[in-house]
N, C-alpha and C positions, 0 to 999 in steps of 0.2 A: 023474417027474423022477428022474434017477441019480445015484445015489450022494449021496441026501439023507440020510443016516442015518452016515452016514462022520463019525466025529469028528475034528473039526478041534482038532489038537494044538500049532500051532506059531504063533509071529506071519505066520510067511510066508505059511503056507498061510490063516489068516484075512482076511491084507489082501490075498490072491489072491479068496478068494472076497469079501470087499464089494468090492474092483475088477470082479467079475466083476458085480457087481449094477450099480454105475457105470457100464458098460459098456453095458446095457440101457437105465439113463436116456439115454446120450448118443447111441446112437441110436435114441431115443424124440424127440428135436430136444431135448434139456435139455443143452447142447455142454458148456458152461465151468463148472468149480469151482461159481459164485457162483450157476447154475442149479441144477444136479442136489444140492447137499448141504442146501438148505433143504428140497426134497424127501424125499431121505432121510432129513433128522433127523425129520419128524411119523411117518414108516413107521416108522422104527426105535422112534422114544419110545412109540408103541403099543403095537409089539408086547414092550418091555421091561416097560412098564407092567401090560400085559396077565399075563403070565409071576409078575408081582411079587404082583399082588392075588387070582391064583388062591395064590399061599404064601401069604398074609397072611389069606386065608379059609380054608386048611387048619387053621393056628394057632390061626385063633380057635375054629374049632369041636372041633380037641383042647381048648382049656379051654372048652368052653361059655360060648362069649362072644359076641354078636351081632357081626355084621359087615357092613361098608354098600360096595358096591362105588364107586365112583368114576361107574362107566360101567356100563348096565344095556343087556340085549336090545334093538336088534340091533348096539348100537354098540361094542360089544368086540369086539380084534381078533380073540378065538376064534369068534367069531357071522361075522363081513361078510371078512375077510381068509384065514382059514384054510383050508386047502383043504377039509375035511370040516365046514366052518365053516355051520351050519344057514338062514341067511341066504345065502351065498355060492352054495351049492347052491340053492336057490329064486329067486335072481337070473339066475344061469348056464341056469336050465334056463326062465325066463320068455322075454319078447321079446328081441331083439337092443337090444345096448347099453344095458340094462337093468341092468347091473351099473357103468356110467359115469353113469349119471344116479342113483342111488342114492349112488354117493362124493359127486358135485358139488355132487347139490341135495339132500341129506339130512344124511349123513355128516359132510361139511365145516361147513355152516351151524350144527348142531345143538354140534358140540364148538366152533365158535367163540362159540357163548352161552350154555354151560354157563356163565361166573362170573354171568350176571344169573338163574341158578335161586335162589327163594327159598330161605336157609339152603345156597346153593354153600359146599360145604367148600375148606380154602387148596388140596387139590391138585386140585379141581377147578379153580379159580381159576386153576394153572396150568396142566392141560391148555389151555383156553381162549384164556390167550394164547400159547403153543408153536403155536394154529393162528390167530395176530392178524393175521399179514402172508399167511396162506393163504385163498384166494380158493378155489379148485378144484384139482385134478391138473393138471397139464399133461403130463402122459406123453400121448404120440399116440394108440394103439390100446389098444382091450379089453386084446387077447393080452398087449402088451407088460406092462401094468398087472399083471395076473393073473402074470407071469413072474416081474415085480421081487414081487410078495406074498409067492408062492413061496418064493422065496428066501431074502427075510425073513425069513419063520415057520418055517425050516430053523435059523435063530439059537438054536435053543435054550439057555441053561446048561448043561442036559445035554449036551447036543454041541459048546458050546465046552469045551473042557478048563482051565479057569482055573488047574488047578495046573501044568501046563508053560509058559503063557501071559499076556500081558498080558490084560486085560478088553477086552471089545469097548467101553468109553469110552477104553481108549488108540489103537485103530484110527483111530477117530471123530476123534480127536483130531490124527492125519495126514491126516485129512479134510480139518478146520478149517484146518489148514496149507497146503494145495491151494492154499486160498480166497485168499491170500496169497500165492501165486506169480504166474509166467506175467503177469504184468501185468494180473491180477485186481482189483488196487484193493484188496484184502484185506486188505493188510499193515497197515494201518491199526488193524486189530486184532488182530493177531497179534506175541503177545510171543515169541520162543524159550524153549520147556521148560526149556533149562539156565537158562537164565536165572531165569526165573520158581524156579526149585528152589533155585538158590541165594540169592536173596533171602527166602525162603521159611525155607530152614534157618536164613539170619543172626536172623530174626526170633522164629520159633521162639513160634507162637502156643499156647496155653495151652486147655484145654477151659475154656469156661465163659466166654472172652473171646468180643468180638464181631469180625468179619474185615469188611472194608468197602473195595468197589473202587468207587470216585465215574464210573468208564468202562471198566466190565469190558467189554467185547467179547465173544467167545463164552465167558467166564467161568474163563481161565486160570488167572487168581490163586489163585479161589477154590477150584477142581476141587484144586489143585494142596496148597494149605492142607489141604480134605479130608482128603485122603492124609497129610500129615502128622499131621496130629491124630487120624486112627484110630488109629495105634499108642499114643496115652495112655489111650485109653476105658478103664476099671476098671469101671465099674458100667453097668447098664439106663439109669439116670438119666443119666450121660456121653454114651450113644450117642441119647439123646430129645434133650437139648441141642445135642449136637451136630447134628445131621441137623435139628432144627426150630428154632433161637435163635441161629445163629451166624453165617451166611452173607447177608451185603445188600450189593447195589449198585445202580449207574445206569448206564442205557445208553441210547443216542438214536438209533440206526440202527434201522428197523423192518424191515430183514432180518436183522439181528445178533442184538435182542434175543430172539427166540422160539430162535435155535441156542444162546444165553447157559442159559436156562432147562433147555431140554431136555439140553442137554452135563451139569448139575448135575446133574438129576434120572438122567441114566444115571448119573454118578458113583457113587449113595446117598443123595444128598444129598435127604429129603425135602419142604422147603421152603425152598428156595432165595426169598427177599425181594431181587426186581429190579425195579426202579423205572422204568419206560418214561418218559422225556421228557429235555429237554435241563439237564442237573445245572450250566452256568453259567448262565443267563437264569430257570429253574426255572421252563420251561414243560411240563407234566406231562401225557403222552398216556394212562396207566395207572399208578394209584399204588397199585390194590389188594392189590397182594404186600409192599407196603411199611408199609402201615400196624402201629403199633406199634413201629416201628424207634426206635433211640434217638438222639435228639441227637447224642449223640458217640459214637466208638468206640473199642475198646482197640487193636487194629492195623488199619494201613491197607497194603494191600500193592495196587501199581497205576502202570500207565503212561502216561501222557495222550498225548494225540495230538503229533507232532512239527509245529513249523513249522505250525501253524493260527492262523485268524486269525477275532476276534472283533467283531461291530458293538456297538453301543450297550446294548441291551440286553441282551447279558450284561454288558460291563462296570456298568452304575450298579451292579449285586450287588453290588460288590466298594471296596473301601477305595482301594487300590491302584488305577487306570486304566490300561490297556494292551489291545492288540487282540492280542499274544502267550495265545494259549489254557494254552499251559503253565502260565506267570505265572500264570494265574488260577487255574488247578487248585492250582498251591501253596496260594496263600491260601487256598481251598477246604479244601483236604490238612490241613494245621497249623489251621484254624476246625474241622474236623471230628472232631478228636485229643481223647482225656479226657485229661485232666492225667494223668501218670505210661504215657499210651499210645506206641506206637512205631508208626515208618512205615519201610517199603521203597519208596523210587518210583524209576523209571529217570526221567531228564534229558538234554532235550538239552543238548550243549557251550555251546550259544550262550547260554544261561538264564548258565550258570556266570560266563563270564568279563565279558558286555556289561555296562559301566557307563554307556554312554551315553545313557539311560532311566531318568527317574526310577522308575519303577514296578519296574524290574529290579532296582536299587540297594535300595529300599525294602523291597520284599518279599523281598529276601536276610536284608536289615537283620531284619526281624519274624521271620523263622528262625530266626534267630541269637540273638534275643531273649528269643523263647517255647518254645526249644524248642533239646536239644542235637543239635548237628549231629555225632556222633562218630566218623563213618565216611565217606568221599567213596572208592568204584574207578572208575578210570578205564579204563572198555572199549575194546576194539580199534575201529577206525573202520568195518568190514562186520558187528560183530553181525547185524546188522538184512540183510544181504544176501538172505537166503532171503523176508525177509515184501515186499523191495521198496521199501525203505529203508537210503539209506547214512549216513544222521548220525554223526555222530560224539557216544557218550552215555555217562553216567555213573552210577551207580547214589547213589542218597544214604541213608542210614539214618538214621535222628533219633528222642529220647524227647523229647517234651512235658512242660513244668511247672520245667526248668531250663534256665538260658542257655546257649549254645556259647562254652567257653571253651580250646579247643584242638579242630584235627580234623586223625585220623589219616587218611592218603591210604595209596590202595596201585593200582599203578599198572599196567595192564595192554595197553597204548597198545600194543606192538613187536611183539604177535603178529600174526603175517599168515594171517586169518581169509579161508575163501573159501567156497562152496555146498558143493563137496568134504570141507571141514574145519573146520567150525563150531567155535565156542567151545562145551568141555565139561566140566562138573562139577568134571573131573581138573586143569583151567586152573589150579584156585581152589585146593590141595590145601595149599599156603605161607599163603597169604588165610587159613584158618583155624584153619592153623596157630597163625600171627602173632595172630589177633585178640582172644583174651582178653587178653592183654597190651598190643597192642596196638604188636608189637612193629616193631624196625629193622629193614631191610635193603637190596637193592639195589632192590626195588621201592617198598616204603614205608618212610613218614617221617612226621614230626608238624609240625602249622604252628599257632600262638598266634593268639589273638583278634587281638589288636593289628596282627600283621600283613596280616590279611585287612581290618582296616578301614583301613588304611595306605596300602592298594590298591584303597580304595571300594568293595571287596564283593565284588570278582574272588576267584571262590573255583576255579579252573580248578585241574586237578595239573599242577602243573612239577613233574616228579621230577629234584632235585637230586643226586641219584647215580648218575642217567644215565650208562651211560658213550660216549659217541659213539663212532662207529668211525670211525678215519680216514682220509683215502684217501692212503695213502703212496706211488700214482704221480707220475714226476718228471714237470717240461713237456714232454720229448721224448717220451716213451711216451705222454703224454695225445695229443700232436702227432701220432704216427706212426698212434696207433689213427683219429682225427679223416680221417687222407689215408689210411688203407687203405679206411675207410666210405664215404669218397667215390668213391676208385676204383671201391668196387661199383656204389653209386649210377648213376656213369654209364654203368657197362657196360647195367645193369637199364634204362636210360632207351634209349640204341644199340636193346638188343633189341627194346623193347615199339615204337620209331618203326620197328624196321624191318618187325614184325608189321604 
């Protein structure tokens, strides 16, 4: 292969070459996003794994310390994938298609029941499920197969340069965004980064607290927390808590959850606790990453699905009845808070304003109740344009264990967000300014209890210091523009009849 040893320096040049690997799945027949990136997250989660536990056995054996690998002979990627890989070499030089029937029927089955080994360790337990929804390869050819490995195993740390660079989990991460384009159906879990960061900084999680998304998707929230909270680790003990006691969710998509796991695990993140099944009805497909989780959490940072709709049995869960998914997730959200914990969640508009539903009214009402609501922005209407969603949505911030007895709004409804020019970090730069105080201005303003129940629970932003723009054409200039459009109109109509 050429030019395998060339260090890759720059993001360009990295998301050139995993495009370039892309490129090989799609035409290997793995065409769209929602094909080829489940593929490439088990290749990739390998061979980072792989990379990781040859350092974590050099370590140990500087301090004379034993060390248990994860994966033994011939299932590590340096054994079956590698190109001088000793397995790989004795497949390649056996019978034909010898090296396809080894990933299928060996490879694959053997890492999907790694967690039922007697005394399976938790990251066993996750390899395991990262290959739950994986059956076999579906790359077409040997060649192609052996091409994309290749490739792969060219990833080295060494050869990505991570100090001019993003990490190959932010690449991955434009990956997961793919997934939610193009009319992939994706969007469904895909939050916007800025988004997710800035909810992230408002909340501003603590080492030693617990982080908890009830439908992480490919695990945005929490990758993104991650990163946050490296910069407070102080001690050995900070970075064990961190990496092993901090990070649970749920998730019910069985293509979703194993990109959830593996996205964390390339993060750092070393025991990422994801709970496989549906978290309103609490029908449980895997709950062994979960076990030990606590009751409640310190922050909850997370975005429920928009505009979903729920039968029977999820609702009896719930206090409240309503076939709105959101709704439920609240109650969910605020039952899942320890007294004195905080929540980030985005909203849709429609949750906000409708009082026509008891259940909507009510479960505002129990917010407002159990929990301070102190913070309501109101987003431009195409955040959501790149994942495939136009809603119109609100971010809410709230601490548990005190009532809502005033909430500051701040309001960012006028920008005109498009795929070109997404909402970014810089939007908010006033927003936090403003927010320890929690101050005036042309965007925000403060609204009292009284009045939010005055209005049965409609907690929607009207920003009252709006200032409209007016249209100070007279009726003749509205008139003369109205008959010049026409005139065009009918010439355009002339042409196209006499085409």
């Amino acid at each position: 292969m050429k030019n395998n040893n060339r260090k890759i320096t720059t993001p360009q040049s990295l998301n050139a070459y995993i495009k370039s690997i892309c490129d090989i799945m799609r035409r290997s027949g793995r065409t769209g996003a929602l094909q080829y990136v489940p593929e490439l997250t088990w290749m990739l989660f390998l061979r980072i794994l792989d990379e990781r536990e040859q350092k974590e056995e050099e370590a140990a054996k500087a301090l004379s310390v034993p060390f248990r690998p994860s994966l033994e002979y011939p299932y590590r990627w340096q054994d079956w994938a590698s190109p001088n890989g000793k397995k790989r070499i004795e497949l390649q030089q056996g019978t034909l298609g010898a090296f396809m029937s080894f990933v299928n029927g060996e490879l694959i089955p053997y890492l999907r029941n790694l967690k039922n080994k007697p005394g399976a360790t938790s990251r066993q337990k996750v390899i395991s499920e990262v290959f739950s929804s994986t059956e076999r390869t579906y790359i077409d050819t040997e060649r192609n197969l052996l091409d994309i490995l290749d490739k792969i195993d060219a990833l080295s740390v060494e050869r990505v340069d991570e100090t001019h660079m993003f990490p190959i989990s932010q690449v991955y991460e434009g990956l997961l965004q793919k997934m939610g384009e193009k009319n992939n159906d994706g969007g469904q879990f895909f939050t916007p980064r800025e988004v997710i960061r800035v909810m992230v900084k408002v909340i501003n999680p603590e080492i030693g607290e617990t982080v908890y998304d009830p439908c992480c998707g490919t695990g945005g929230f929490l990758a993104q927390a991650y990163q946050h909270m490296k910069g407070k680790v102080k001690t050995a003990t900070d970075m064990k808590t961190l990496k092993t006691r901090t990070f649970y969710g749920r998730e019910k998509e069985n293509l979703v959850y194993p990109i959830a796991l593996a996205n964390l695990v390339l993060q750092g993140i070393d025991e990422p606790h994801i709970w496989h099944g549906n978290t309103l009805t609490g029908l449980e497909v895997y709950g062994g990453l979960f076990s030990g989780a606590p009751p409640q959490f310190d922050v909850i940072l997370t975005n429920p699905p928009f505009g979903g709709k729920e039968g029977k049995d999820a609702q009896t869960q719930f206090f409240y009845k309503t076939s709105s998914t959101q709704v439920l997730f609240l109650q969910h959200v605020i039952d899942s808070l320890k007294r004195g914990g905080r929540c980030g969640i985005v909203m849709d508009e429609g949750v906000l304003f409708r009082t026509n539903e008891n259940a909507f009214v009510q479960t505002k009402r129990k917010l407002l109740n159990e929990c301070n609501l102190w913070c309501i922005v109101s987003l431009p209407p195409k955040v959501f344009v790149n994942a495939g969603a136009a809603s119109k949505t609100n971010l809410l911030f709230f601490t548990k264990g005190k009532s809502t007895e005033e909430i500051w709004y701040y309001d960012l409804s006028d920008l005109n967000i498009t795929k070109k020019q997404p909402l970014t970090i810089q939007h908010f730069d006033e927003f936090f300014r403003l927010l320890p105080e929690r101050g005036a201005s042309e965007r925000s303003w403060r609204v009292k209890r009284k009045e939010i129940e005055a209005k049965n629970y409609d907690l929607k932003a009207v920003n009252p210091n709006r200032k409209e723009k007016e249209d100070k054409r007279t009726p003749d200039e509205l008139i003369s523009i109205i008959e010049s459009q026409a005139e065009q109109i009918k010439k355009s109509i002339k042409t196209l009849r006499g085409k």
